[in-house]
C-alpha positions as CSV (number, residue, x, y, z in Angstrom):
1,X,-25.6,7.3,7.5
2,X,-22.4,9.2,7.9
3,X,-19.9,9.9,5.1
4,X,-17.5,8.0,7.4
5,X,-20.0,4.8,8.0
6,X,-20.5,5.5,3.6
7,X,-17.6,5.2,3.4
8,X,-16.7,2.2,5.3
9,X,-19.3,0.3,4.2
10,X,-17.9,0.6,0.7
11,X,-14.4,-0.3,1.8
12,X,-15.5,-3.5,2.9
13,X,-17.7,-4.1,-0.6
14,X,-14.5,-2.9,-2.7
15,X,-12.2,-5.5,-0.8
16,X,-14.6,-8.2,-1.5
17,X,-15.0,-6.9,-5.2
18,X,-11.6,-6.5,-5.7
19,X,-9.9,-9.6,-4.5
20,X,-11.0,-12.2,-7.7
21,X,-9.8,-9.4,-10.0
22,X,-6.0,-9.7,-10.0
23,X,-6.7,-13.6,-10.7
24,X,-9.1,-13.1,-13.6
25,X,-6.7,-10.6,-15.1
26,X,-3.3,-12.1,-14.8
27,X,-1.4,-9.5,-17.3
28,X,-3.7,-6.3,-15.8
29,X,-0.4,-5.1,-14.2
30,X,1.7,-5.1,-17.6
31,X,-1.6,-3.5,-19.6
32,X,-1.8,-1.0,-16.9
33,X,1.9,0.1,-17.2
34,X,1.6,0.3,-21.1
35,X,-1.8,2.5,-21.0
36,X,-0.2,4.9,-18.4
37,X,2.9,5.3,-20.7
38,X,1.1,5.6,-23.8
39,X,-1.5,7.9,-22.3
40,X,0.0,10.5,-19.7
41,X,2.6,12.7,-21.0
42,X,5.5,12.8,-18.5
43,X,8.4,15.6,-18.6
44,X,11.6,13.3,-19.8
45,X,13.2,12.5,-16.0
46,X,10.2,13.3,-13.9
47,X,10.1,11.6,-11.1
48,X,7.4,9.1,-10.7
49,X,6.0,7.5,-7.5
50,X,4.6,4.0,-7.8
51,X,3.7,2.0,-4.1
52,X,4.4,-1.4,-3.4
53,X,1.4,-3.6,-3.9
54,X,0.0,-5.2,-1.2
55,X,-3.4,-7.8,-0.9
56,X,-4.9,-7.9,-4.3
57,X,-3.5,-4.5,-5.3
58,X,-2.2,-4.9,-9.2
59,X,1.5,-4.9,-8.5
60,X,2.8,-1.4,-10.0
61,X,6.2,-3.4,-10.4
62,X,6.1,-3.7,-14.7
63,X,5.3,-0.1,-14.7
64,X,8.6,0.6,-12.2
65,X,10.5,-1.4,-14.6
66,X,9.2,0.6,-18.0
67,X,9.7,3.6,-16.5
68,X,13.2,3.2,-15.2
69,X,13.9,2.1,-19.0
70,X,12.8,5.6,-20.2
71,X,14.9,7.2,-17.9
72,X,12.3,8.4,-14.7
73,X,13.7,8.3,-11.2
74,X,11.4,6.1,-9.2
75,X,10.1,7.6,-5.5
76,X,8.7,5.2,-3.0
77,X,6.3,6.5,-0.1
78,X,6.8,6.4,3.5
79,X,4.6,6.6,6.2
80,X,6.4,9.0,8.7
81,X,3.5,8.9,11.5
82,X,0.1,8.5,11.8
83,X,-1.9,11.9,10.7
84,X,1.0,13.5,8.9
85,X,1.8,13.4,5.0
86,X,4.2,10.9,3.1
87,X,7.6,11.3,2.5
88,X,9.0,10.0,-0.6
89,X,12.4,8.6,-1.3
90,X,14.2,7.6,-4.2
91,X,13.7,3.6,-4.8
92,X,17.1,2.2,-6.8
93,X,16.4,-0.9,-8.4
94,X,17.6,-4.1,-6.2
95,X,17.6,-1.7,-2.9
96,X,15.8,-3.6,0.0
97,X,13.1,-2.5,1.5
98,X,12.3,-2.1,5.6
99,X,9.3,-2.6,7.8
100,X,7.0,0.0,7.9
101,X,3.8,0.8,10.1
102,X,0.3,-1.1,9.2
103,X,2.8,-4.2,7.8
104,X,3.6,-2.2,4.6
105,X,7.2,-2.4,3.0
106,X,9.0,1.2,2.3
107,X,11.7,2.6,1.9
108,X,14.8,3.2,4.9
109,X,14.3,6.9,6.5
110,X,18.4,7.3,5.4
111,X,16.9,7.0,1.7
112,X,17.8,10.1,-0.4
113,X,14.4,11.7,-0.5
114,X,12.3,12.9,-3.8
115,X,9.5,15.4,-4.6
116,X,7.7,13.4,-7.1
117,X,6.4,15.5,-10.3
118,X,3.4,12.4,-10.7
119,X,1.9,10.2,-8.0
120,X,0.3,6.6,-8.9
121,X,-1.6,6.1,-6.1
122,X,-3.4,2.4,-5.3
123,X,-7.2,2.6,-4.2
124,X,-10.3,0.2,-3.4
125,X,-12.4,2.0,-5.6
126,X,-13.3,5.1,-7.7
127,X,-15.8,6.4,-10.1
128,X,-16.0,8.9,-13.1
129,X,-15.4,12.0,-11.4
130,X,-12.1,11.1,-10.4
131,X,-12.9,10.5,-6.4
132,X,-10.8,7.9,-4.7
133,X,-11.9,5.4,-2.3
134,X,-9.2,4.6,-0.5
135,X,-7.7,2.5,3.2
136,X,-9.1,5.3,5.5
137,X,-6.1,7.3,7.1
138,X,-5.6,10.0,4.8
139,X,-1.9,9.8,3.9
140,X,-2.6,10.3,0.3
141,X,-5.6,12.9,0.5
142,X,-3.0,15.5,3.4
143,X,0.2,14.5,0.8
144,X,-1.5,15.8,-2.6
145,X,-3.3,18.9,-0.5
146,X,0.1,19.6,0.3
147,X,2.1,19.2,-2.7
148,X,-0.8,20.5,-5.3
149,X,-0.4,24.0,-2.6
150,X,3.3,23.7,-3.6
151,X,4.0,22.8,-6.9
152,X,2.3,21.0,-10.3
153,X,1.9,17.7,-9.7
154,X,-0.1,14.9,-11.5
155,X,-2.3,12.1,-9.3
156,X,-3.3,9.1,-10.7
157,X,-4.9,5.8,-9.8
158,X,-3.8,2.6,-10.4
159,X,-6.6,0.3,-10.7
160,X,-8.7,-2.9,-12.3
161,X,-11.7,-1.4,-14.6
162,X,-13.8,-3.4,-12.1
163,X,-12.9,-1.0,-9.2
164,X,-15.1,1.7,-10.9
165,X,-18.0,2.5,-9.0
166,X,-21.2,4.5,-9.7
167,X,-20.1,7.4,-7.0
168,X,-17.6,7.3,-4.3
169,X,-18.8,9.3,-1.4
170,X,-16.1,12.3,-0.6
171,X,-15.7,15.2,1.7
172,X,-13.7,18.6,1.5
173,X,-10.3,16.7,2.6
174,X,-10.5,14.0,0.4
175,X,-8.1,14.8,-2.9
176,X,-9.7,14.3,-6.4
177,X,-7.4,11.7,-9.3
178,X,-6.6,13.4,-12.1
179,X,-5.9,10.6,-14.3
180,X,-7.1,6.6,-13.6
181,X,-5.3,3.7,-15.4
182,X,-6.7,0.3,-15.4
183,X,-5.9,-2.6,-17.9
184,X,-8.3,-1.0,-19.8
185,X,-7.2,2.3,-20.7
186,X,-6.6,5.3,-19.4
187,X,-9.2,8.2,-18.4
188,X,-8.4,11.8,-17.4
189,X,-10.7,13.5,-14.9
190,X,-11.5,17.6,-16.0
191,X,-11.2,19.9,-13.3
């Protein structure tokens, strides 16, 4: 079996896996936003950015809100095309969101853009080396290949405990977490 056919495979599992957590763990999204907090130092005013949620992704939205109150600008992603990196834009609270490809909600193109010091990334699953699992078009994997060529920058998964899996199978392009944060904790991944 291929490591894209692996790969898929395990998507499917993860979505199944995944979708009863966010129900048996209503408050996983406000445990998640304290354990990142208390656990990954951040530069006072680095700028963080979070995803909006969507499926049974834990909603990154109490960890917005508690970093905005310690003073972080907030970056949003947005999918410019198909095969190319994100572009992140600053996210004011209240500001509306627009239609994006693959149904997602992002932020306008007219957006002052952001070069986030720490990405929270979502993900279907990952294990104890810090490999992600995640939709299968890359955006992530080319945008932290380009930015750790660039500059410092700090990747971490936002996650249930439940999404851990014994080995998530990777290739050369696929970026490695630095940090994951479930309701549980938070782990940092040695490099």
């Amino acid at each position: 079996m291929t490591i894209i056919a692996r790969k898929q495979a395990m998507r499917e599992e993860a979505l199944a896996r995944r979708a009863p957590l966010r129900a048996a763990v209503p408050d996983a999204a406000q445990r998640m936003a304290r354990n990142l907090v208390a656990a990954i130092p951040l530069a006072p005013s680095a700028v963080v950015s979070a995803f909006v949620a969507i499926g049974e992704e834990t909603d990154p939205e109490p960890l917005i809100d508690l970093l905005r109150k310690e003073g972080h600008p907030i970056a949003l992603p947005r999918v410019v095309r198909k095969g190319e990196k994100l572009a992140f834009h600053l996210y004011e609270k209240g500001a509306a969101l627009v239609p994006g490809v693959f149904g997602l909600s992002q932020p306008g193109r007219d957006w002052p853009e952001a070069i986030p010091d720490v990405l929270v990334v979502p993900l279907l699953a990952f294990d104890a080396q810090g490999n992600r699992l995640g939709y299968g078009a890359g955006f992530y994997d080319r945008t932290l290949s380009a930015l750790r060529a660039s500059r410092s920058i700090v990747a971490v998964g936002f996650a249930f405990a439940g999404q851990e899996v014994p080995a998530v199978p990777h290739g050369e392009t696929d970026e490695p977490l630095d940090w994951v944060v479930t309701e549980l904790g938070a782990r940092r991944f040695e490099r």
